[in-house]
N, C-alpha and C positions, 0 to 999 in steps of 0.2 A: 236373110239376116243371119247372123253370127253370133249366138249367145256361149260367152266362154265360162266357166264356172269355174271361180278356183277358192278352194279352203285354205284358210290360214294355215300355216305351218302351226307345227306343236307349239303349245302354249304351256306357259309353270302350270302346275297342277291348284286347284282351287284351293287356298287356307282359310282359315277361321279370319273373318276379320276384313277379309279382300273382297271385292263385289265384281262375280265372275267377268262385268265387262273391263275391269281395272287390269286382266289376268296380260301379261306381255309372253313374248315372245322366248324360249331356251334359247342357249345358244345354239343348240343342234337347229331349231326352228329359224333361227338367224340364216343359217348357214344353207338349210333347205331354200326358205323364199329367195336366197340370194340366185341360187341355182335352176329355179324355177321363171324366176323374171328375168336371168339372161335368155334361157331357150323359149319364155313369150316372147320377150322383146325382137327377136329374130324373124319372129310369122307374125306380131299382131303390124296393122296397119296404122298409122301416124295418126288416124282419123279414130279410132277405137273411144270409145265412152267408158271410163271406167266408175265401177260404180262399189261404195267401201261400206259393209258396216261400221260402227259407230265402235263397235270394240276396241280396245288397245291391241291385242294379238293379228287382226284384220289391217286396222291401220298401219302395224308396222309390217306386215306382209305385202301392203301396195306402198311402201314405200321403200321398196328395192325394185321395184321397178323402176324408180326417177322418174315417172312421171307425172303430169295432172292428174285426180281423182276428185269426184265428189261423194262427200260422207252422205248416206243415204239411211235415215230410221226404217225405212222399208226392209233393210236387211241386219238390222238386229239381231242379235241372237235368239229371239223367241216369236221372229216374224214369220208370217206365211209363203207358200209357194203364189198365192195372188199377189198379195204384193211383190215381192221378186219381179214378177212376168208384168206388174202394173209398171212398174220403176224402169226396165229394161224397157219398154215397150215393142214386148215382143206379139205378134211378130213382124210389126210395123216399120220397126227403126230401119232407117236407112243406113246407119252405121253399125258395126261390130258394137258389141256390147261385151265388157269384161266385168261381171259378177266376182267380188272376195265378200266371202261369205262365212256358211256355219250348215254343221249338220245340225237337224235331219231336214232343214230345207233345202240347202244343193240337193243333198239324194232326194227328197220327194220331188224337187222343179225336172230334174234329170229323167226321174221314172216316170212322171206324169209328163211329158213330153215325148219320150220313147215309147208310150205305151198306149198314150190319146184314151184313157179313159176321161167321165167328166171331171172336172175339176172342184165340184161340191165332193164327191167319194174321196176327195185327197185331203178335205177338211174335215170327215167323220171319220177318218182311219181306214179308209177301205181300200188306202193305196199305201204300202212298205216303201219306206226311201231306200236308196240304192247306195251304197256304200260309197262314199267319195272321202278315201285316204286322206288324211292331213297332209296339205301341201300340194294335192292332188289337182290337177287340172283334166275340167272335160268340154271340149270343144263340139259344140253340137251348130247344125246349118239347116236353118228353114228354108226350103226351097218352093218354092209356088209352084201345083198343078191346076189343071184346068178346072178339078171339080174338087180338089181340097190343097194344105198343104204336106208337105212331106218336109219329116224332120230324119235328117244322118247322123252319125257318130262320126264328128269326123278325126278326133284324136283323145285319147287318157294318156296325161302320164300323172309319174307321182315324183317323187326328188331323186328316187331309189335308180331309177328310169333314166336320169337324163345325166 
């Protein structure tokens, strides 16, 4: 399976008044997702799941991709790394899976997967999220062995990158 993680591009800065999921998109954050979801659209597969927080800056970052997506409360802004892995059905899914999301749950799903501690130590703080740049994509692949699984890196970029 295929779990792809990608952070919204930069979003307006939070003001008085605004309620952080309302927060959209810069235009520099425009111009990154646009850049970002032509070099996905190139490698992900036709069959990809894409899966969107519920944010305004998320949403409009899956929506320069063109394609279908479904809004998922599982990757809210203040959701967990179980949810994330419950919603993707990792490592089950027969299809790619494309996560837009939010720090520090991309970085905690990313380190908690690269790093296979348990996944209770990621809910009491005994596991650091891993820095996943605004706009940033990371490409990771579960691959089945005989007596566990193995997860690779199989790409990062960021807007800067591509």
């Amino acid at each position: 399976m295929d779990l792809i993680l990608w952070r919204h591009a930069e979003a307006e800065e939070l003001e008085a008044g605004v309620d952080d999921p309302a927060r959209g998109l810069t235009p520099k954050g425009v111009k990154h997702a646009r850049r970002v979801a032509e070099w996905l659209n190139r490698f992900l597969p036709d069959r990809t799941r894409i899966l969107v927080s519920p944010a305004l800056r998320a949403q409009q970052t899956a929506e320069a991709l063109e394609r279908r997506f479904k809004t998922s409360e599982a990757l809210a802004p203040d959701a967990g790394v179980e949810a994330l892995l419950a919603a993707a059905r990792w490592p089950e899914s027969r299809e790619p899976v494309l996560v837009i999301g939010h720090q520090p749950t991309l970085g905690l799903a990313a380190a908690y997967l690269m790093t296979g501690p348990r996944l209770a130590s990621a809910a009491e703080g005994g596991l650091q999220p891993w820095s996943v740049k605004k706009g940033g994509v990371w490409w990771l692949r579960h691959r089945p062995r005989e007596d566990r699984g193995e997860v690779v890196l199989v790409a990062v970029r960021t807007p800067e990158m591509i």
